[in-house]
VMD Tcl script that builds the backbone (N, CA, C; Angstrom):
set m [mol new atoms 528]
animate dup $m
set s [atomselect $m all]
$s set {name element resname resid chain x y z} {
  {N N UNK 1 A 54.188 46.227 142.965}
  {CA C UNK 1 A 54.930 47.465 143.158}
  {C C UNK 1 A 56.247 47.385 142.389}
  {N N UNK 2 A 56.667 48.558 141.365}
  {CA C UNK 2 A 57.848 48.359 141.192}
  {C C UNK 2 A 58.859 49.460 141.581}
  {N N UNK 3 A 59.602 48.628 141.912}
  {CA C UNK 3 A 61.180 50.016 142.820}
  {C C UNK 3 A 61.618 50.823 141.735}
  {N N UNK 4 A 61.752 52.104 142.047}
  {CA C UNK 4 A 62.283 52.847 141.201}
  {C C UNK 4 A 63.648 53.983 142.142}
  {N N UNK 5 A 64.262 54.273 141.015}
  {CA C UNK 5 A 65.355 55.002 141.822}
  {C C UNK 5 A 65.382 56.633 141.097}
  {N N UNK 6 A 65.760 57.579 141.907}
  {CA C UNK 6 A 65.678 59.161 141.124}
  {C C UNK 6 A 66.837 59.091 140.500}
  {N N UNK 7 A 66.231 59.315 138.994}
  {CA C UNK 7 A 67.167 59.458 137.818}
  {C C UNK 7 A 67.646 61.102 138.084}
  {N N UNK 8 A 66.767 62.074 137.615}
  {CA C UNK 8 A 67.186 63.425 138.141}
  {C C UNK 8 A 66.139 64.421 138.288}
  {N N UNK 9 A 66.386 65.495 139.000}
  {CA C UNK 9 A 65.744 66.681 138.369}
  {C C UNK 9 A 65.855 67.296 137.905}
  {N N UNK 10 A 64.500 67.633 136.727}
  {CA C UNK 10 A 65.174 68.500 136.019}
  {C C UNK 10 A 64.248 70.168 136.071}
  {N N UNK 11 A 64.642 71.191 135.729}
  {CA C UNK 11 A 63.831 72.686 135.322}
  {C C UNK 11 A 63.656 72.717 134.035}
  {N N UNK 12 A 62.475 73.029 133.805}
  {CA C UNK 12 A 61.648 73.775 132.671}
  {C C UNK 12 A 62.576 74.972 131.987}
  {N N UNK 13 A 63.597 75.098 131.338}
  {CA C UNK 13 A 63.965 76.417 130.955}
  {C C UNK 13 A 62.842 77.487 130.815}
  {N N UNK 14 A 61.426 77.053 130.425}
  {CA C UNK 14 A 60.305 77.994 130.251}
  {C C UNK 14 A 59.452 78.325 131.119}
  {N N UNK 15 A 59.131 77.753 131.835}
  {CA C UNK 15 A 57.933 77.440 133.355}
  {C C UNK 15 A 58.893 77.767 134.352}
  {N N UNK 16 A 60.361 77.236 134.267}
  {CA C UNK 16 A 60.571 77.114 135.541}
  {C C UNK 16 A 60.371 76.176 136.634}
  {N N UNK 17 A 59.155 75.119 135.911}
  {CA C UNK 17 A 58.694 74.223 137.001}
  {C C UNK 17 A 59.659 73.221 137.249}
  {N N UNK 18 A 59.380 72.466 138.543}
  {CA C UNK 18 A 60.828 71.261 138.587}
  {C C UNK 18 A 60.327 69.988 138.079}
  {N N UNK 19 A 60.838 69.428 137.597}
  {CA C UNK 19 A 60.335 67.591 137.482}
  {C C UNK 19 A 61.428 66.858 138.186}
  {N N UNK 20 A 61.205 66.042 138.990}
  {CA C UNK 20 A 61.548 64.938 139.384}
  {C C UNK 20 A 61.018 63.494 138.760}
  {N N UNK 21 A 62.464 63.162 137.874}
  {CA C UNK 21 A 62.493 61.750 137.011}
  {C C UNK 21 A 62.614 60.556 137.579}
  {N N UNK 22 A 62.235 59.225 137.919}
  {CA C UNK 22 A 61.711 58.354 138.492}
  {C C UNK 22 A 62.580 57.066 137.585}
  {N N UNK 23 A 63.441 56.561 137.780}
  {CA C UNK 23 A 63.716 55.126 136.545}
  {C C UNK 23 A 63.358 54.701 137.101}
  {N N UNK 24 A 62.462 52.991 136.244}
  {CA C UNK 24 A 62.199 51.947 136.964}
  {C C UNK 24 A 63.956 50.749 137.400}
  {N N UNK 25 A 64.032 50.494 138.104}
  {CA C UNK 25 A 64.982 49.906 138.508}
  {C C UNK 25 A 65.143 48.353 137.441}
  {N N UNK 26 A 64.418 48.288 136.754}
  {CA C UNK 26 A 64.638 46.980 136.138}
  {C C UNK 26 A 64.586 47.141 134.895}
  {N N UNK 27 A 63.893 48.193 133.879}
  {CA C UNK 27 A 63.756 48.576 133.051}
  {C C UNK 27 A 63.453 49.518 132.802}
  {N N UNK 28 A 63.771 50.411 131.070}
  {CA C UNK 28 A 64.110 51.981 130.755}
  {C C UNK 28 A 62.747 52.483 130.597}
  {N N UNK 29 A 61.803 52.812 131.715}
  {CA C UNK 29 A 61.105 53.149 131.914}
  {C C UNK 29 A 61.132 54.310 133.032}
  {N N UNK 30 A 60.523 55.173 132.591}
  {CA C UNK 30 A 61.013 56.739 133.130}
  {C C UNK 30 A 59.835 57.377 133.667}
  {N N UNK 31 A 59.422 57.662 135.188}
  {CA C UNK 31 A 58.294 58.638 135.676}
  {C C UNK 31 A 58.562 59.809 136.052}
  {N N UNK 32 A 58.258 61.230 135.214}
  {CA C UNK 32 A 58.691 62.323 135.490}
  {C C UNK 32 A 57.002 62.873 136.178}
  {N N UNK 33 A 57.339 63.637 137.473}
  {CA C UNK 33 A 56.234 64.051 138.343}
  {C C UNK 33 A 55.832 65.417 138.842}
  {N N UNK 34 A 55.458 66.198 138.399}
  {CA C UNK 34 A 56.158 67.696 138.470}
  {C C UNK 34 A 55.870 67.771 139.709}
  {N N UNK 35 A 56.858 68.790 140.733}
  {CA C UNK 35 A 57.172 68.901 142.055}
  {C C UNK 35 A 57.275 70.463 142.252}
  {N N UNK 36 A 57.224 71.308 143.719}
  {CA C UNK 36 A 57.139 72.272 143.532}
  {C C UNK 36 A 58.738 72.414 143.731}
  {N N UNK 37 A 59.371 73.979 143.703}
  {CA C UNK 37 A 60.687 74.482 143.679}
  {C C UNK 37 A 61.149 74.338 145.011}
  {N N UNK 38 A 60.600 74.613 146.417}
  {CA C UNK 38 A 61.076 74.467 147.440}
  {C C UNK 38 A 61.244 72.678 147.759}
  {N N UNK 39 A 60.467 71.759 147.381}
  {CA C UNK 39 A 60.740 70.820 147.563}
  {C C UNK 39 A 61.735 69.989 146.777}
  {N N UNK 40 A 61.899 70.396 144.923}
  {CA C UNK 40 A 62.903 70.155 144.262}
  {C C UNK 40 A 64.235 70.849 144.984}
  {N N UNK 41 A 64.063 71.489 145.305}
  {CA C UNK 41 A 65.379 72.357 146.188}
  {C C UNK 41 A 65.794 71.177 147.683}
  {N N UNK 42 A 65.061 71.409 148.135}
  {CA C UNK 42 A 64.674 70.099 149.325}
  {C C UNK 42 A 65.953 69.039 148.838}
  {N N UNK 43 A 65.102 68.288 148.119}
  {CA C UNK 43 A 65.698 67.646 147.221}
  {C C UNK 43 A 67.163 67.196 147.177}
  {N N UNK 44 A 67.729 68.267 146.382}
  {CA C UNK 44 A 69.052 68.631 145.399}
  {C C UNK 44 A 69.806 68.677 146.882}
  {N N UNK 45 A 69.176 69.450 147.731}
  {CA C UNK 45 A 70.093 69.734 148.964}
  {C C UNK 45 A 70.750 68.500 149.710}
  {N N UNK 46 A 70.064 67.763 149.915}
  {CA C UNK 46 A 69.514 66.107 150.324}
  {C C UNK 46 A 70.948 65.080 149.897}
  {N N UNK 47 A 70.232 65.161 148.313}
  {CA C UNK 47 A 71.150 64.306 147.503}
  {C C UNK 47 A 72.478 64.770 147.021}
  {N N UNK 48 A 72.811 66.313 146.941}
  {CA C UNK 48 A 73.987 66.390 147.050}
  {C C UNK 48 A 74.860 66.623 148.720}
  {N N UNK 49 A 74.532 66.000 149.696}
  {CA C UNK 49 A 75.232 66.151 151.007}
  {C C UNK 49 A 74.887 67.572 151.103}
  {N N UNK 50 A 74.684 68.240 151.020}
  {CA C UNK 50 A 74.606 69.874 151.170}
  {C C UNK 50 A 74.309 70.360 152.896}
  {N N UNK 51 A 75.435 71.144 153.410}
  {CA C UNK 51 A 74.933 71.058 155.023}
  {C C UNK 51 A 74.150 72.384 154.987}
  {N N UNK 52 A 73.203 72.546 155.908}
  {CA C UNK 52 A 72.168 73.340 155.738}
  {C C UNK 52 A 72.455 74.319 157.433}
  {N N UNK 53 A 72.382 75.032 157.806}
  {CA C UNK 53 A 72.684 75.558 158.884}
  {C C UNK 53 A 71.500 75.323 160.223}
  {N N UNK 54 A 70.145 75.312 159.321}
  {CA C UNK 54 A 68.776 75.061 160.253}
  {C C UNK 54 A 68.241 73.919 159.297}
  {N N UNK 55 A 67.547 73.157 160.088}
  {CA C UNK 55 A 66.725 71.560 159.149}
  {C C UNK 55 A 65.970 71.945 158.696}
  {N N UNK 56 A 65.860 71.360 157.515}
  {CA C UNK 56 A 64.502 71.955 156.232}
  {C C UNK 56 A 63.284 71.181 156.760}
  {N N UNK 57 A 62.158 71.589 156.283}
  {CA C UNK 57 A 61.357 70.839 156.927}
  {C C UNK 57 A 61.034 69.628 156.617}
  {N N UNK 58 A 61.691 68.924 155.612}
  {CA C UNK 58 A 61.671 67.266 155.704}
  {C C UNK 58 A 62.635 66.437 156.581}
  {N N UNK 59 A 64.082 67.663 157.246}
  {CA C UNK 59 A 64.714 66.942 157.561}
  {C C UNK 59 A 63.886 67.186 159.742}
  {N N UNK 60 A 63.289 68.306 159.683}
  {CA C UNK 60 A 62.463 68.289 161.100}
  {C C UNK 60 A 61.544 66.586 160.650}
  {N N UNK 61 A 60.780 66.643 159.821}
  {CA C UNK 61 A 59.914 65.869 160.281}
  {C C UNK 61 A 60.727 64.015 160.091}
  {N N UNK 62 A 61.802 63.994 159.755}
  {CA C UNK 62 A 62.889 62.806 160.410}
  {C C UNK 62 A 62.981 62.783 161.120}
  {N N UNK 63 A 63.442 63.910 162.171}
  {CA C UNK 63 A 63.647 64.037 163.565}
  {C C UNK 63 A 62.424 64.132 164.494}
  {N N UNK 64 A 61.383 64.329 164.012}
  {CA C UNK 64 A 60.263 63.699 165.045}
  {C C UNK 64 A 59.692 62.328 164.670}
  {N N UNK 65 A 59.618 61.632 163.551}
  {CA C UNK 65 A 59.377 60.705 163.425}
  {C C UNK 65 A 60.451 59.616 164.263}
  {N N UNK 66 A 61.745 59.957 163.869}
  {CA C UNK 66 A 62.543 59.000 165.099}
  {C C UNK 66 A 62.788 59.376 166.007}
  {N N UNK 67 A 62.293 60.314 166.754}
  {CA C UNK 67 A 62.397 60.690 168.292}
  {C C UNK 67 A 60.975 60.341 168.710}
  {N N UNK 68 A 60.351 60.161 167.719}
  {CA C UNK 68 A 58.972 59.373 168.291}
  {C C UNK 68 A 59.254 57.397 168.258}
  {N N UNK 69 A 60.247 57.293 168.109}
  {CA C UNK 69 A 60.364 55.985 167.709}
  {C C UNK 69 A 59.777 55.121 166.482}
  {N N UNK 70 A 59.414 55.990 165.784}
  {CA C UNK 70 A 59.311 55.409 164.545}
  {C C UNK 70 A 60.093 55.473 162.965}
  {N N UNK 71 A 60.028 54.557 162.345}
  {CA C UNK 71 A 60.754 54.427 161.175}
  {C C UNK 71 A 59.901 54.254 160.013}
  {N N UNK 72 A 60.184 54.696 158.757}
  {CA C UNK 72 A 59.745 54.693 157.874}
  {C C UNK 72 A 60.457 53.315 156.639}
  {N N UNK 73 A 59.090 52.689 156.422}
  {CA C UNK 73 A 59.882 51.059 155.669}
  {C C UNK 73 A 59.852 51.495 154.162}
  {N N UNK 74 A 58.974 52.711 153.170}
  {CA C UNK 74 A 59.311 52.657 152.407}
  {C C UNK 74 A 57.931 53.650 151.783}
  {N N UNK 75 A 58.639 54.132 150.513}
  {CA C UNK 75 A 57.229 55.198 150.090}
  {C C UNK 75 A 56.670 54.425 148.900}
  {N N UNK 76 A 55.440 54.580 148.475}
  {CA C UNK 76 A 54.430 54.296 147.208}
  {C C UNK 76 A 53.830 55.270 146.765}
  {N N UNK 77 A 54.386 55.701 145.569}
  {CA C UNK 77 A 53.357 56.192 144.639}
  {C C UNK 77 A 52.553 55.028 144.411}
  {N N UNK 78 A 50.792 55.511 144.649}
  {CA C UNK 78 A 49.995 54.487 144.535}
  {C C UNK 78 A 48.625 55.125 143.598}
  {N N UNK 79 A 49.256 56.273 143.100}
  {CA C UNK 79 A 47.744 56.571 142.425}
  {C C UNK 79 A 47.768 57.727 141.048}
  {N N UNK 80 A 47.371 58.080 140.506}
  {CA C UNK 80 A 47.080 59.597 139.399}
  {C C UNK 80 A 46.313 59.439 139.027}
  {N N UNK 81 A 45.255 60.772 139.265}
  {CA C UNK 81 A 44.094 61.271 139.196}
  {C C UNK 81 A 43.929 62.834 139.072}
  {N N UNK 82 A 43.258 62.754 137.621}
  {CA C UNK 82 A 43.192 64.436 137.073}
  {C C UNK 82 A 44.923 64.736 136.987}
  {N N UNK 83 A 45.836 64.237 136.707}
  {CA C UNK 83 A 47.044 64.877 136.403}
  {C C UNK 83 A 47.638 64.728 137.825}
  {N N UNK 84 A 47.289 64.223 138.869}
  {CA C UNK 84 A 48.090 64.613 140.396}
  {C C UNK 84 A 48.297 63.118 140.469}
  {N N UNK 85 A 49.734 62.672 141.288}
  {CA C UNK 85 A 50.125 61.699 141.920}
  {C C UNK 85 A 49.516 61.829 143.174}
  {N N UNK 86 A 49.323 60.724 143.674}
  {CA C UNK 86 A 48.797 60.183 144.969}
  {C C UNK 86 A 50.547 59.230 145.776}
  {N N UNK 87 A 50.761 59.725 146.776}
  {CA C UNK 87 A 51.697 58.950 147.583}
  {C C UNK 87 A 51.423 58.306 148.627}
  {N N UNK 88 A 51.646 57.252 149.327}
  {CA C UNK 88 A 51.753 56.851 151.055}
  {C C UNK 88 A 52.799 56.710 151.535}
  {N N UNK 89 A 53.365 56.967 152.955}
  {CA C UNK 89 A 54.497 56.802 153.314}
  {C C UNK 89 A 54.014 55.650 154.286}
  {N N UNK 90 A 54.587 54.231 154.558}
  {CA C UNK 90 A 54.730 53.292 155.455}
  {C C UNK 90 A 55.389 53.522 155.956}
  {N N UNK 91 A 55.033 53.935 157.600}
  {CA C UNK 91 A 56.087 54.264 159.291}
  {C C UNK 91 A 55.300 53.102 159.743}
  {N N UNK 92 A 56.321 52.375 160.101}
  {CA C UNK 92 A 56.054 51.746 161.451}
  {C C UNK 92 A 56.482 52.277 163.041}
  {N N UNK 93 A 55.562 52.067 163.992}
  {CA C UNK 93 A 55.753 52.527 165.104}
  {C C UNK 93 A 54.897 51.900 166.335}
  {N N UNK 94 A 55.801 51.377 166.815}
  {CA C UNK 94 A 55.417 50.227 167.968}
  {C C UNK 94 A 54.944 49.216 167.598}
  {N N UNK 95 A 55.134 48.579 166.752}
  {CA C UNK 95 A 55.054 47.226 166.173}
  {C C UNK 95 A 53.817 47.198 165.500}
  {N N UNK 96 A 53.459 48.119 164.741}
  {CA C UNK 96 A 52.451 48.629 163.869}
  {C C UNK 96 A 52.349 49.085 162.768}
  {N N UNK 97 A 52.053 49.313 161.852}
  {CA C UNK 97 A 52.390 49.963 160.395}
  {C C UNK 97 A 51.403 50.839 159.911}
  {N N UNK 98 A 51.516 52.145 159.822}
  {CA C UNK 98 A 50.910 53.176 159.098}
  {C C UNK 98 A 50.865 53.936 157.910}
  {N N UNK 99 A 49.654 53.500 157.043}
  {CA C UNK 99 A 50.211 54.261 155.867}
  {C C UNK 99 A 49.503 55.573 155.720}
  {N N UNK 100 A 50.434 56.849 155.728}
  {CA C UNK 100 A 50.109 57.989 156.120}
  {C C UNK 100 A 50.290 58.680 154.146}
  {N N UNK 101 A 48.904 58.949 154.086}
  {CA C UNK 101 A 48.516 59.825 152.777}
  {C C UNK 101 A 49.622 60.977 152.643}
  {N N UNK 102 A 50.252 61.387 151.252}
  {CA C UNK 102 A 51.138 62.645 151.388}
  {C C UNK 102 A 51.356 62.842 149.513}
  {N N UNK 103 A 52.172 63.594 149.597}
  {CA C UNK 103 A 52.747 63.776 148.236}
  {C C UNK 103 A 53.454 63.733 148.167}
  {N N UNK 104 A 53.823 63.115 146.463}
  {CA C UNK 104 A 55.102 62.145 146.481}
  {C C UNK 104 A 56.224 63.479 146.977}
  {N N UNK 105 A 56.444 64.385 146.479}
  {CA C UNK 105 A 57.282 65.215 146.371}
  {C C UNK 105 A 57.906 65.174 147.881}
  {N N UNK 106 A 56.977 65.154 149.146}
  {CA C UNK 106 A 57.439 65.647 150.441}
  {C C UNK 106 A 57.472 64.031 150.425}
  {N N UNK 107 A 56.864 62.708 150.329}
  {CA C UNK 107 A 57.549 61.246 150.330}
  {C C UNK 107 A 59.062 61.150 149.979}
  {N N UNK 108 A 59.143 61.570 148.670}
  {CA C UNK 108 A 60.232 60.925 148.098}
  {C C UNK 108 A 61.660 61.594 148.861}
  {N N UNK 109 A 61.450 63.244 148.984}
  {CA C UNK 109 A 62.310 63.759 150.370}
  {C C UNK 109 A 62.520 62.532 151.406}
  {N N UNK 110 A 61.700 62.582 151.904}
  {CA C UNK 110 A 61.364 62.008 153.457}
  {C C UNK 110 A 62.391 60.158 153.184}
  {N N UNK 111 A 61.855 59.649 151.791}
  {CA C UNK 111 A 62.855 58.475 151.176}
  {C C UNK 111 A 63.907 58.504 151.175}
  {N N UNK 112 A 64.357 60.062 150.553}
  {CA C UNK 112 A 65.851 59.839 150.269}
  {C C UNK 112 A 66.438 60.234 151.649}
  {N N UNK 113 A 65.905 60.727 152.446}
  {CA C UNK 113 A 66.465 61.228 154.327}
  {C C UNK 113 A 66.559 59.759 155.069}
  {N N UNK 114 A 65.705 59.070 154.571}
  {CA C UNK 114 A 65.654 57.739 155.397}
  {C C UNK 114 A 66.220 56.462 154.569}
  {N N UNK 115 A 66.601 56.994 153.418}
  {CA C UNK 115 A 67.844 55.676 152.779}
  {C C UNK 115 A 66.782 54.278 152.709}
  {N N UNK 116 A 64.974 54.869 152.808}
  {CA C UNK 116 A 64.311 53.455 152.241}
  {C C UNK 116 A 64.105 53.767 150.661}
  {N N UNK 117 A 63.618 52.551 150.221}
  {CA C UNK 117 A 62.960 52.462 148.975}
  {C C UNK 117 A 62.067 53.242 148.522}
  {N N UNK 118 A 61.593 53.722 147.408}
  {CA C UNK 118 A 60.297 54.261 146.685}
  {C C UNK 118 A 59.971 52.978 145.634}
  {N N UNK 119 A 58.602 52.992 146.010}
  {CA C UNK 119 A 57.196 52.012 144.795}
  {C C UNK 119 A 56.598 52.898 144.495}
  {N N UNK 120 A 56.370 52.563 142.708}
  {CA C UNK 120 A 55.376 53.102 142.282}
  {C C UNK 120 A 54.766 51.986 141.692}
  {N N UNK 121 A 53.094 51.929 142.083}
  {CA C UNK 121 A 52.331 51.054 141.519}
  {C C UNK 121 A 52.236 50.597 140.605}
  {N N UNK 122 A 52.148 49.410 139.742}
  {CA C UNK 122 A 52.246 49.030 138.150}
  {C C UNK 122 A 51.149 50.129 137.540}
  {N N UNK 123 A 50.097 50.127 138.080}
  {CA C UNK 123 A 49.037 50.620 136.948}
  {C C UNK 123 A 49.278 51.852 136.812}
  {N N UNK 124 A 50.207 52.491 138.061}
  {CA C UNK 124 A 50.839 54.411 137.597}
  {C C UNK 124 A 51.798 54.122 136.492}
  {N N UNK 125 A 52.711 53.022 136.564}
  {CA C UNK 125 A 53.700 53.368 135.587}
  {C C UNK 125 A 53.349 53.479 134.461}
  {N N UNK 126 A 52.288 52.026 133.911}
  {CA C UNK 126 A 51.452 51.403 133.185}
  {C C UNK 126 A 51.202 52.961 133.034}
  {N N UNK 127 A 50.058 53.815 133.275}
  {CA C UNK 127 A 49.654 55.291 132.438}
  {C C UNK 127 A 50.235 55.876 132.244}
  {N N UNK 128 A 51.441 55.795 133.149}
  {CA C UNK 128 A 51.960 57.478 133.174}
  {C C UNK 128 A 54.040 57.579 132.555}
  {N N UNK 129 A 54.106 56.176 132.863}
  {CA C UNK 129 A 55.790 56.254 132.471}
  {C C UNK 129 A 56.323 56.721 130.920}
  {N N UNK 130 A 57.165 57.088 130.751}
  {CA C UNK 130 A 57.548 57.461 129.063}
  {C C UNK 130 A 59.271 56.433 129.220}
  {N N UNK 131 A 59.084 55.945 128.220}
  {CA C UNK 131 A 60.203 54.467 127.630}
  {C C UNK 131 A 60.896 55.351 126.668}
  {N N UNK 132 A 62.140 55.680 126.606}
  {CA C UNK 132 A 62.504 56.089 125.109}
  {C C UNK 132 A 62.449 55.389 124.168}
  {N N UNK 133 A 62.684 56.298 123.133}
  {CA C UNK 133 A 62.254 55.183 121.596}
  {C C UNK 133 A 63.645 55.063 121.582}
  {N N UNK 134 A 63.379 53.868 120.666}
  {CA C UNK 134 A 64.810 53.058 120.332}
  {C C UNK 134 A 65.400 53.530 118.906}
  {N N UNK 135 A 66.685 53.851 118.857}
  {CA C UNK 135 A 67.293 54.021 117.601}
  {C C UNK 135 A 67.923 53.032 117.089}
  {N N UNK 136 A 67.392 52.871 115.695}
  {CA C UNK 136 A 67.894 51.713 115.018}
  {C C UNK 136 A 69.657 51.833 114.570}
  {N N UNK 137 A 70.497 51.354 114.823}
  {CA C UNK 137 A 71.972 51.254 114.037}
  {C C UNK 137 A 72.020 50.987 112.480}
  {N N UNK 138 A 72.932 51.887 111.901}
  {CA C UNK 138 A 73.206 51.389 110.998}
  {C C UNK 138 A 74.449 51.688 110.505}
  {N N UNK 139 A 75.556 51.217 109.611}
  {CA C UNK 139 A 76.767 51.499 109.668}
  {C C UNK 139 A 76.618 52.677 108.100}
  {N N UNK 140 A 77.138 53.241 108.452}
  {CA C UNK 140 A 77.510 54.569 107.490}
  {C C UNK 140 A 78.630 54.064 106.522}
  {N N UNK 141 A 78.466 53.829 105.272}
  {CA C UNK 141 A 78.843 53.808 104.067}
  {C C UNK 141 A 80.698 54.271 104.325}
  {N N UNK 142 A 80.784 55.494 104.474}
  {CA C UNK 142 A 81.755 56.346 103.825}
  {C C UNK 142 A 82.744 55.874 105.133}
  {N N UNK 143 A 82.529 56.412 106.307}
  {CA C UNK 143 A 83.419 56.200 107.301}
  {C C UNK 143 A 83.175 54.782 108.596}
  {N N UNK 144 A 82.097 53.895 107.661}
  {CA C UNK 144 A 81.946 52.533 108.592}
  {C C UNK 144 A 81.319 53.107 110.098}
  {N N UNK 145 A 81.253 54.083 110.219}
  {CA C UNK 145 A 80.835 54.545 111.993}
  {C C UNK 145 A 79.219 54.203 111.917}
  {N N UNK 146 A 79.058 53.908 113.333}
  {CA C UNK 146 A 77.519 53.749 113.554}
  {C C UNK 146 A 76.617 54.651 113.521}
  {N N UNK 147 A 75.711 54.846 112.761}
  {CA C UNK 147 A 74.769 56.054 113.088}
  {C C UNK 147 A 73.315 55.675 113.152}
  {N N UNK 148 A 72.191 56.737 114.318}
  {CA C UNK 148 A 70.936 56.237 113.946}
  {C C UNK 148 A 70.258 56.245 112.646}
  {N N UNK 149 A 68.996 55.626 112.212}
  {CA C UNK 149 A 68.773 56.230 111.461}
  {C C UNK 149 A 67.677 57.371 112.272}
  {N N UNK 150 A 66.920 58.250 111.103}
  {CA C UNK 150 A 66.193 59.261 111.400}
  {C C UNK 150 A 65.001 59.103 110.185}
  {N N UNK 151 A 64.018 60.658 110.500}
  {CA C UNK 151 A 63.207 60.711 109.817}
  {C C UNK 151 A 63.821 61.487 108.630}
  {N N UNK 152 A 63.183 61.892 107.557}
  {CA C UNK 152 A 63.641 62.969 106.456}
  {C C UNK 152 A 64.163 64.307 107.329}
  {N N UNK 153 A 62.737 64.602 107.903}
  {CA C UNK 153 A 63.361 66.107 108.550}
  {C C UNK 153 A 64.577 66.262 109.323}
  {N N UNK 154 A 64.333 65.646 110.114}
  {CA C UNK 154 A 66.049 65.160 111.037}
  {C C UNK 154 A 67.137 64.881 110.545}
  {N N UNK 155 A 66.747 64.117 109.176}
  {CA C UNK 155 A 68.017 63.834 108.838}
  {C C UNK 155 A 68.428 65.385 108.125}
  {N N UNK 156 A 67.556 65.915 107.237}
  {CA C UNK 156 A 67.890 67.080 106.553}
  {C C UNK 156 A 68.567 68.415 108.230}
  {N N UNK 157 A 67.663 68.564 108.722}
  {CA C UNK 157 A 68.458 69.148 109.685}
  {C C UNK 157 A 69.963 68.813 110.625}
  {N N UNK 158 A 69.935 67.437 110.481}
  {CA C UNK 158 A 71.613 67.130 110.747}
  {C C UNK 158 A 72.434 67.560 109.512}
  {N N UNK 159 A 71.997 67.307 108.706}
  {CA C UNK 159 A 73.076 67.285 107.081}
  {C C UNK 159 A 73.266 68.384 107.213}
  {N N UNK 160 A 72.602 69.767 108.105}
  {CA C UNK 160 A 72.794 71.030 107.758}
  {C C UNK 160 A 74.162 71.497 108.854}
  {N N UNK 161 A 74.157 70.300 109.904}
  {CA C UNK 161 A 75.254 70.492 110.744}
  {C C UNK 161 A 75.827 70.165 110.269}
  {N N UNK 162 A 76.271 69.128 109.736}
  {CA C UNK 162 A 77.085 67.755 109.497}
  {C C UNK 162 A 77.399 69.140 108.195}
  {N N UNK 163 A 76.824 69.585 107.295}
  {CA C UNK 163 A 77.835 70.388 106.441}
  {C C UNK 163 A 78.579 71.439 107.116}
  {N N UNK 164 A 78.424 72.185 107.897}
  {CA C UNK 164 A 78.785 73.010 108.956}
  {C C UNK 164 A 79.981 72.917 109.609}
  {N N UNK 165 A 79.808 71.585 110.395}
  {CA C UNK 165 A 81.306 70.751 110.565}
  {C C UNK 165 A 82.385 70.674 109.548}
  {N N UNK 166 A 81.786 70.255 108.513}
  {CA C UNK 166 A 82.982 69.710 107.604}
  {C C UNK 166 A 83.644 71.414 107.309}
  {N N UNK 167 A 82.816 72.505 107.163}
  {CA C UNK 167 A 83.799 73.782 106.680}
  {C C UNK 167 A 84.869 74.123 107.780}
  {N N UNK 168 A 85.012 73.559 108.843}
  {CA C UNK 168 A 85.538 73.715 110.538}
  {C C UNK 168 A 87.158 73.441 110.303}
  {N N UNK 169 A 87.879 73.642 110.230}
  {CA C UNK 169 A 89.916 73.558 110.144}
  {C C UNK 169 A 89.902 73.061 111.847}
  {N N UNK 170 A 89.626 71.370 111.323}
  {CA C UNK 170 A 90.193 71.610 113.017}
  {C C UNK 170 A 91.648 71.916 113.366}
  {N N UNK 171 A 92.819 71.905 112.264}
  {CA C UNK 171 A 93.984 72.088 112.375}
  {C C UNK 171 A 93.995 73.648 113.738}
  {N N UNK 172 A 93.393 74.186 113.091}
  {CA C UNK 172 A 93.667 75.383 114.055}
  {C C UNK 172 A 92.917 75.337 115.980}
  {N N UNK 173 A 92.184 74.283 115.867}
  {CA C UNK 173 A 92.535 74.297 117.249}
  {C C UNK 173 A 93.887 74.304 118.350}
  {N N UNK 174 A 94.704 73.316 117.400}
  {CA C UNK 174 A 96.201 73.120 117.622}
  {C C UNK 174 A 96.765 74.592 118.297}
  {N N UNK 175 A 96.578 75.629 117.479}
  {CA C UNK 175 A 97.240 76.818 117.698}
  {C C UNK 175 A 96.788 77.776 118.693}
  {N N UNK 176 A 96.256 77.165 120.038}
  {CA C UNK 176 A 96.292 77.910 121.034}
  {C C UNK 176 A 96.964 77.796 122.020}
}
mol reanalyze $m
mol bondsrecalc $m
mol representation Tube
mol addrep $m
């Protein structure tokens, strides 16, 4: 199992849909999981302290899980199949341990309400994680500064900024 911590969520400017981003805690390895809007909302509410006037329904089902006397030791993403994550939540309760089938989306809530850990299985990350690519350094000739390199196209489309900039007076920012 490896621990991962929520990097962020993010919206689709086009869909609209939410993703919830996943880092692996040890390395730049990234699981984005698409989630629905009420639960990305869930979410955001959660992790930014946000006081809510009535309990959302991840924060009801905290409150029956520990008014039932049980606690939750930690969530697993443990599966993807056809494009869907598979989750379990581990509650223990009465000196017992249950792993109760769910989705990650209403897990990883239910994680961040209960301040345990999230696992996601090696062989999910293994398919499904995206690593950024690495940019190579190289020092720029004219002004010694570091820059990546790029492909032709990229680079031709920066040069088109990078000329853009240079017509810019920053003197006149001064004058406001």
């Amino acid at each position: 199992m490896i621990r991962v911590e929520i990097d962020s969520i993010r919206v689709s400017l086009m869909s609209q849909d939410r993703v919830v981003v996943l880092k692996d805690s040890e390395t730049d390895r990234y699981l984005p999981i698409w989630i629905g809007q009420p639960e990305a909302e869930a979410l955001r509410v959660e992790l930014q302290g946000i006081q809510t006037q009535r309990p959302l329904t991840h924060d009801l089902l905290k409150a029956i899980i520990k008014e039932l006397g049980g606690e939750i030791d930690y969530i697993l993403i443990n599966d993807l199949r056809h494009d869907i994550y598979f989750a379990t939540i581990r509650v223990s309760m009465d000196g017992k341990a249950y792993d109760i089938d769910a989705r990650p989306s209403d897990s990883i809530n239910l994680a961040v309400r209960f301040k345990v850990p999230i696992y996601v299985e090696e062989t999910v990350m293994d398919r499904a994680a995206i690593e950024p690519e690495e940019e190579i350094a190289v020092d720029d000739d004219e002004t010694g500064a570091e820059v990546s390199e790029q492909g032709d196209e990229e680079s031709a489309d920066l040069g088109v900024f990078k000329d853009f900039l240079d017509t810019l007076d920053l003197d006149d920012l001064d004058s406001d």
